[in-house]
N, C-alpha and C positions, 0 to 999 in steps of 0.2 A: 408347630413350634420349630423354629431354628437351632439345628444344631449349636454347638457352640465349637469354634475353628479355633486351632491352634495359630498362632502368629508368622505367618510366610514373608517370604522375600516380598510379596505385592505389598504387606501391610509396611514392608521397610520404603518402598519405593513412596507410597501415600504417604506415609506418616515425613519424609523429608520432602514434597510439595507442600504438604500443609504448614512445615514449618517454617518454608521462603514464603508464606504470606499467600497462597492460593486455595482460593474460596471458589469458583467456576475453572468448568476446562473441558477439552473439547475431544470425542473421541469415539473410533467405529468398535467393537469389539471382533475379536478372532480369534482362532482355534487356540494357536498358541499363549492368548496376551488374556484367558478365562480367568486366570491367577490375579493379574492384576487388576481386573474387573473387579470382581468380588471381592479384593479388598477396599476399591473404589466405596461399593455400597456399605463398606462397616463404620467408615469413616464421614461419610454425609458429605462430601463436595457435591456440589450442583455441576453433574454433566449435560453438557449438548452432545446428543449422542446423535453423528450423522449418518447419513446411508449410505456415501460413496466416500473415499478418503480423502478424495482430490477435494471433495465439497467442503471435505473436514476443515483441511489446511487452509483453505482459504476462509471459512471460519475463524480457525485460530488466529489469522492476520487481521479481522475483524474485533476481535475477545482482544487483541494486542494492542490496536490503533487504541480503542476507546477506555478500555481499561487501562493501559498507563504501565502495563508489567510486562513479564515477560508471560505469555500466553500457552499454557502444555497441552500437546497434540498427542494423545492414545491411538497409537496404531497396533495391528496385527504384523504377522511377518510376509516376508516376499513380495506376494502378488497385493496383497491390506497396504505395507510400510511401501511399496515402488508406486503405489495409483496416488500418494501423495505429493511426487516429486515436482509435476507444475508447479503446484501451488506455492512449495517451499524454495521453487527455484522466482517464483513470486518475491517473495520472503523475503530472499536474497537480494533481488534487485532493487527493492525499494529499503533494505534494511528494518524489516520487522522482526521483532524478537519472538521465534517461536522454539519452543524445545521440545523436539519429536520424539519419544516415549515410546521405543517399539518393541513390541517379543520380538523371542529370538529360536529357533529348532533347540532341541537339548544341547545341553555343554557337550557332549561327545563328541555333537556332528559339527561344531564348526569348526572351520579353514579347511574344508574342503574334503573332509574322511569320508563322506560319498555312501553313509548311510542308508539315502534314501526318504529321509527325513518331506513330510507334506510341505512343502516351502520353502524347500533348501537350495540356499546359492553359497556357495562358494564362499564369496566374500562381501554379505549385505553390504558394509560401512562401507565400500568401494563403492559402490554405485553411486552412495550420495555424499561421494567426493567434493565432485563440482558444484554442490548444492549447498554445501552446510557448512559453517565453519569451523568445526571441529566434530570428532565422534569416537563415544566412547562405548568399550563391550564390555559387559559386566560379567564376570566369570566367577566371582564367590557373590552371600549377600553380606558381607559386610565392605565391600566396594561401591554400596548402592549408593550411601548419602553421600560420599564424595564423588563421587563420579557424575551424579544431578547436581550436586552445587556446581562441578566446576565445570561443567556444561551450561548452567543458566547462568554462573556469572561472566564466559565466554559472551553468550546469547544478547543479553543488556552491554555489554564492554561497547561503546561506541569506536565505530556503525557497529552499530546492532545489525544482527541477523540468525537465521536458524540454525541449529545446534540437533544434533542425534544424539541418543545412550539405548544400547541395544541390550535386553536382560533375556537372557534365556529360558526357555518356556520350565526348565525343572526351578531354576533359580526362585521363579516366582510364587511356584508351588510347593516349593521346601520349607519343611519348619524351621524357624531360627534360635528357637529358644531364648535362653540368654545372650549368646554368643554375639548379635548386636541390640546393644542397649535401644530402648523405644526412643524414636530419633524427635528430639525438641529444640536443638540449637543448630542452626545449619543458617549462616552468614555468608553474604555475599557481597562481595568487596572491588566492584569494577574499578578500571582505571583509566577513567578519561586521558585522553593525549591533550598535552598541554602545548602552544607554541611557546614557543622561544619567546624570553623577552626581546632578544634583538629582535628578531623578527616580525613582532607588536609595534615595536619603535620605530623600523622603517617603513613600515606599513603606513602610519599614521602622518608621518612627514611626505611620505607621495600622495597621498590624500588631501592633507592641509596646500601640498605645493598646486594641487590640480587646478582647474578650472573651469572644467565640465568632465565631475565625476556622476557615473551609473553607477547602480547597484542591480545584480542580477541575482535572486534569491532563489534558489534551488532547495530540493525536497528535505535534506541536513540542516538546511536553517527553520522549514518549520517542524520537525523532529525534534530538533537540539532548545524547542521555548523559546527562539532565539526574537521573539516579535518587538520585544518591547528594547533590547540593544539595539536590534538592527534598526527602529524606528530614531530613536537618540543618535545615532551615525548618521544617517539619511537628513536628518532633522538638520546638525549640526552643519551639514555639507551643503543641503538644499538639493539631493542628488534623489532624482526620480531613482524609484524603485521598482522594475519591472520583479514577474516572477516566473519562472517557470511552472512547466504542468502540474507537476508534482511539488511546485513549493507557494502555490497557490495561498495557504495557511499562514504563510514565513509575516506576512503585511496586512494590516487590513485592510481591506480593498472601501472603505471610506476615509483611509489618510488621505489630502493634498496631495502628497508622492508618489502614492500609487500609480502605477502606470497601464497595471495589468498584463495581461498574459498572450498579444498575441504574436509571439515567435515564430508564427509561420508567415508573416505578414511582413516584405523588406524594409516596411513603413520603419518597423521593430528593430528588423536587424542592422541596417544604414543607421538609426539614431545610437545603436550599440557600438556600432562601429566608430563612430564619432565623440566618443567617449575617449578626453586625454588620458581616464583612469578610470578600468571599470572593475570595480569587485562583485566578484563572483564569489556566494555564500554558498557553501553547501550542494555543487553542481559538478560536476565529471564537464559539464560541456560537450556532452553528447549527441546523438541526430537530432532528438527531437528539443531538446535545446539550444540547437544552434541554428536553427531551420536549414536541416539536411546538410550538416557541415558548408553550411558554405560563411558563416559569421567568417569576417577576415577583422577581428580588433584590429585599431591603429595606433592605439595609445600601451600605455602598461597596463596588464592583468595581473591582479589581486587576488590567488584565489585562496579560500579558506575553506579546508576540508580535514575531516577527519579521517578518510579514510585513505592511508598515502601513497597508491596506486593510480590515484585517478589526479594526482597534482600534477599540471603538467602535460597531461598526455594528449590535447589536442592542441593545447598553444604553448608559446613561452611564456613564463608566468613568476611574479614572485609569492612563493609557495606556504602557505603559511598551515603546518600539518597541526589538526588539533578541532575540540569541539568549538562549534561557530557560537555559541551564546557565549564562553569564554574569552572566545577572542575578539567579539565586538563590546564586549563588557570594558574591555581592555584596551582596544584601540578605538573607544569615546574618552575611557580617562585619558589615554596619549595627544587625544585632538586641540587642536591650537583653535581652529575653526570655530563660527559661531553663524548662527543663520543671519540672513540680510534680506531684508523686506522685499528690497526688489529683482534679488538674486532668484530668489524665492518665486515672486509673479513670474520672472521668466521661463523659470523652470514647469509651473504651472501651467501656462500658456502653451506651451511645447508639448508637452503632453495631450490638452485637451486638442492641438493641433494635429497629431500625429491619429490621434484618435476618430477626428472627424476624414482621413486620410482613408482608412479602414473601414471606414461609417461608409463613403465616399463609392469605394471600390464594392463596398457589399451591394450597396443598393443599384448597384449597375449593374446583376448578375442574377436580377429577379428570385429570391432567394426566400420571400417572405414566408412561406409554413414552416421551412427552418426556423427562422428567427422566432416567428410565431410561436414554436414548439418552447424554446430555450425561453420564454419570456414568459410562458406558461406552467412551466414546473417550475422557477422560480418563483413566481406569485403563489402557485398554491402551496411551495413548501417552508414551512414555520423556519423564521430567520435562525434557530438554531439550531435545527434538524441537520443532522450526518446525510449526505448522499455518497452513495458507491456506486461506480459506471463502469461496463463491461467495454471490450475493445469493440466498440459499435458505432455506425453513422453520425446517430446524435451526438454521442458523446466526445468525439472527437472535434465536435463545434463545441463542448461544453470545455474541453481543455484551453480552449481561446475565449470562449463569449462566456464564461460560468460566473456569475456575482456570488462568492461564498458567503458573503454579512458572518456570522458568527459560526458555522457550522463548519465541519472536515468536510473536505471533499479529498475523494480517494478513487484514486482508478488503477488500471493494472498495466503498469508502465514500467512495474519491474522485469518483467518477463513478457508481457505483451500478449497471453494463451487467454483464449475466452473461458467464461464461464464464473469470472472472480465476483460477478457485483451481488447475485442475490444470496450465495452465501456469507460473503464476505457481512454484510449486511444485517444474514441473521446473526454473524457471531457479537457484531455493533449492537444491534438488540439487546442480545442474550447476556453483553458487561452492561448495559445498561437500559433498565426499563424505564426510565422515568420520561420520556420523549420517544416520536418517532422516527424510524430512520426508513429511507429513500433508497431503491434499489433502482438501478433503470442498464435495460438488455435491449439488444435486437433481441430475435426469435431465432435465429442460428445459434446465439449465446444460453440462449434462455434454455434449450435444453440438455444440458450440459448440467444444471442445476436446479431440473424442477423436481425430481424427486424430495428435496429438501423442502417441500411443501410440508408435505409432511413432518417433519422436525418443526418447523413453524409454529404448527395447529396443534402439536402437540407440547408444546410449552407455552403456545400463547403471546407468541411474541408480535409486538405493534410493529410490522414492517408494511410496507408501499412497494409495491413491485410491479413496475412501469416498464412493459415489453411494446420496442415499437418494431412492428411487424412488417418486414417488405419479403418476404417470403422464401428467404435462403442468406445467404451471405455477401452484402448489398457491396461492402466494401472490398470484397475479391469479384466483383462482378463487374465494380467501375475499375480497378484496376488494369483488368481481362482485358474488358473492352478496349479500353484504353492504348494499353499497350499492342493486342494482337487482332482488335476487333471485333473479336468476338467471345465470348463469357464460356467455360467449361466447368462444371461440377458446380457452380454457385445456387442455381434455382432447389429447391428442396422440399419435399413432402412436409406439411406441420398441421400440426393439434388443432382442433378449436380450444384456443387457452383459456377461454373463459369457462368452456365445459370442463375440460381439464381439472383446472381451479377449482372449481366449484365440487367438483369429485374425490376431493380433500375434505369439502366444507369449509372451502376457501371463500370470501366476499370476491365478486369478481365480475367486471364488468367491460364491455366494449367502450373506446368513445370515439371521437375526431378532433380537429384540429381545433376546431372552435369548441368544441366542451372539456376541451382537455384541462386547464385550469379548475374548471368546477369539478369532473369528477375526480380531480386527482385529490383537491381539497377534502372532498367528501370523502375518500379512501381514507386521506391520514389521519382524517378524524374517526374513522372506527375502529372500535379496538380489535387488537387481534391482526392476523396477518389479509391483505386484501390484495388484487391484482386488474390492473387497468389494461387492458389493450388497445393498441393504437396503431389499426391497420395504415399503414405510409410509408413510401419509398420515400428516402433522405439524399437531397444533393449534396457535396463538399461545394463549399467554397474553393476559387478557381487557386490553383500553386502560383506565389511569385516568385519561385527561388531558381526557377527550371533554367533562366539561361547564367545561373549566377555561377562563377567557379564554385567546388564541391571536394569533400575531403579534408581529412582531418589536418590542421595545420602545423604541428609540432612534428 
């Protein structure tokens, strides 16, 4: 029989998660953060409990995407709370709301009293400065529910991103008695940034005045819902809508407009350039959106962002600071504009031309088990299955050639650090069981995160976890070559992952090129978590940007 436990600071910290609406959360345990464990279990949230933190995190960005909230990450201190900072510097770069939960050494020892304490720095919340956007240290517990709210409603405030509150290992373990009441009312009250009516207004008159306007959709427009505005603007204008990597979601890639995604291709960048007026949703304009700085617009840039450090800063722009589903809400009611039948075919036509341009350039670079591959796990994965892709060969074809139909696609483009897709993946699971979700790594990436098999098998979760194996780290290896001739530290010792796998009591199976489609299908159809491997070296398609001028233009 279970003791019966006096009510601690952990049960104050639980008890205000569950009163922002969190039912799942995701979290390693450690010496210091036992306190808040055990209050975890008295309260019944459904934990994902990982076995590395870095896995955790990138979980939590997974439990984030698909759940729709803001996502809490249970860390330990020091060495537990610093092995999560990729992931959350992930977070950051893609704007995912996560809010990192971490012990803290006792109240005595921090700012640096030099105690001695197992885990002691100086000054944790320093570290993950550059990482999070606000961080709070809890030093009594009746500081606890304010200090989670106003870190998760920082967390959600668009851009969204990760948030720290650090509780000190007595904190959690002390009784609280009455002294704070059992926490049931904790509201959270973000505050979207709104533009400017002027700003709306003359947006919509360079728009109406245009004559060959684009639209460039970045990752803030498919965050922000912004799909069905930005299609009514698009519509109204007759203005192809390309998207970037990351805002792949923003359009549906079966509208007429769609242009698709690929920005490394000058087919892309030259029709963007020629653009009298091009708005840019939800994008910084950064390398991998501009294909390697060298976009040089000719016309006026439009850009709409929420977040008001990135307005601006690689072109001149007319800047309109604020969420993009708002502001295209806004500048469709402002439009004079109305579609025209043949404005329309034109536009069409253009696109499909531009397309076959690419089409054109691929199939002259003998490229076909690539293509092969990318046509392959699209057929076998269900039109509205999640996929998540690690910084890997394929998937760097999949940022350009990916057909989403109804599903996220999600890659690690905030930060760029391997290892994000198959936990990322199980935390997409773990919000939601009722579908499968698609995990796809090299074998470089893939173990970085295969411990997390294990978390897998142990909840049962229906994930697909599709490693294609060239046997070290293919994309620093053409780079090498590339650049100095020859490859250093890229080749690498690896597992048999099927054995591997299977030593979990994982489903797990080898295939090729040609059965990749079947057995992948066959994978997402079994329940539970399974693993395909797919021994193949991957080509890139050849750069057109190399003799183009480079560099950010503002």
């Amino acid at each position: 029989m279970t003791p019966a436990v006096a009510r601690t600071g952990g049960d104050v910290a639980v008890e205000t998660l569950r009163a922002l609406g969190v039912e799942r959360l995701v979290g390693t345990p450690g010496q210091h953060a036992l306190g808040l464990f055990d209050a975890l279990r008295r309260h019944g949230m459904e934990l994902l409990p990982a076995r590395v933190e870095n896995n955790a995190g990138f979980m939590a960005d997974g439990l984030a995407r698909v759940g729709g909230a803001v996502a809490p990450l249970l860390l330990s201190t020091g060495p537990g709370a610093l092995t999560s900072l990729p992931a959350l510097m992930e977070a950051a770069g893609s704007s995912i709301p996560v809010l990192a939960l971490s012990a803290q050494i006792p109240l005595s020892g921090l700012g640096g009293a030099k105690h001695g304490h197992l885990h002691e720095l100086d000054d944790q919340s320093a570290v993950f400065a550059q990482v999070v956007k606000g961080s709070w240290t809890v030093r009594t517990a009746a500081q606890i529910p304010s200090a989670i709210r106003s870190a998760w409603e920082l967390a959600e405030t668009v851009p969204c991103g990760p948030v720290l509150v650090e509780i000190p290992q007595d904190i959690l373990l002390g009784e609280v008695g009455d002294t704070v009441p059992v926490v049931v009312d904790v509201r959270s009250e973000p505050r979207a940034a709104r533009v400017r009516d002027e700003s709306i207004i003359a947006a919509a008159r360079v728009l109406d005045a245009a004559s060959r306007p684009v639209v460039l959709a970045g990752g803030g427009a498919a965050r922000s819902g912004a799909r069905g505005a930005l299609e009514r603007v698009a519509e109204a204008l007759d203005a192809p809508v390309f998207a970037t990597f990351s805002g792949r979601d923003a359009v549906a890639s079966s509208h007429p407009l769609a242009a698709g995604s690929w920005l490394e291709d000058t087919a892309t960048t030259e029709y963007l350039e020629n653009a009298d007026v091009l708005l840019v949703v939800g994008s910084g304009l950064g390398e991998l959106s501009s294909n390697y700085f060298t976009l040089r617009p000719r016309g006026t840039v439009i850009q709409i962002d929420a977040d008001l450090t990135v307005l601006g800063a690689n072109h001149p722009v007319l800047a309109l600071h604020g969420d993009a589903r708002d502001a295209l809400e806004r500048i469709g009611d402002a439009l004079g504009s109305t579609t025209e039948v043949a404005r329309r075919a034109v536009r069409v036509a253009e696109i499909a031309a531009l397309h076959a341009t690419v089409e054109a350039r691929l199939d002259a670079q003998g490229l076909e088990a690539e293509r092969t591959i990318i046509a392959a796990i699209r057929t076998a994965l269900p039109d509205a299955a999640d996929s998540f892709w690690d910084m890997t060969m394929i998937a760097y074809w999949a940022w350009s050639a990916w057909d989403g139909r109804d599903g996220r696609f999600a890659t690690a483009q905030g930060a760029g650090g391997l290892g994000y897709a198959f936990p990322a993946a199980v935390g997409a699971a773990f919000a939601d069981r009722s579908r499968p979700v698609l995990a796809v790594s090299g074998d470089g990436g893939a173990m970085y995160g295969i411990s997390e098999l294990g978390t897998s098998v142990q909840l049962g979760l229906d994930i697909t976890w599709l490693i294609v194996a060239d046997g070290g780290y293919g994309i620093l290896e053409e780079y090498m070559t590339s650049a100095f001739g020859v490859a250093t530290a890229t080749s690498l010792v690896m597992p048999d992952f099927v054995a591997l796998a299977a030593s979990f009591g994982v489903d797990a199976r080898a295939t090729t090129v040609d059965r990749l489609a079947a057995d992948l299908a066959d994978a997402l159809a079994t329940p539970g978590p399974s693993v395909v491997v797919l021994p193949q070296r991957i080509a890139l398609f050849a750069p057109t940007h190399l003799d183009r001028p480079s560099g950010p233009a503002a």
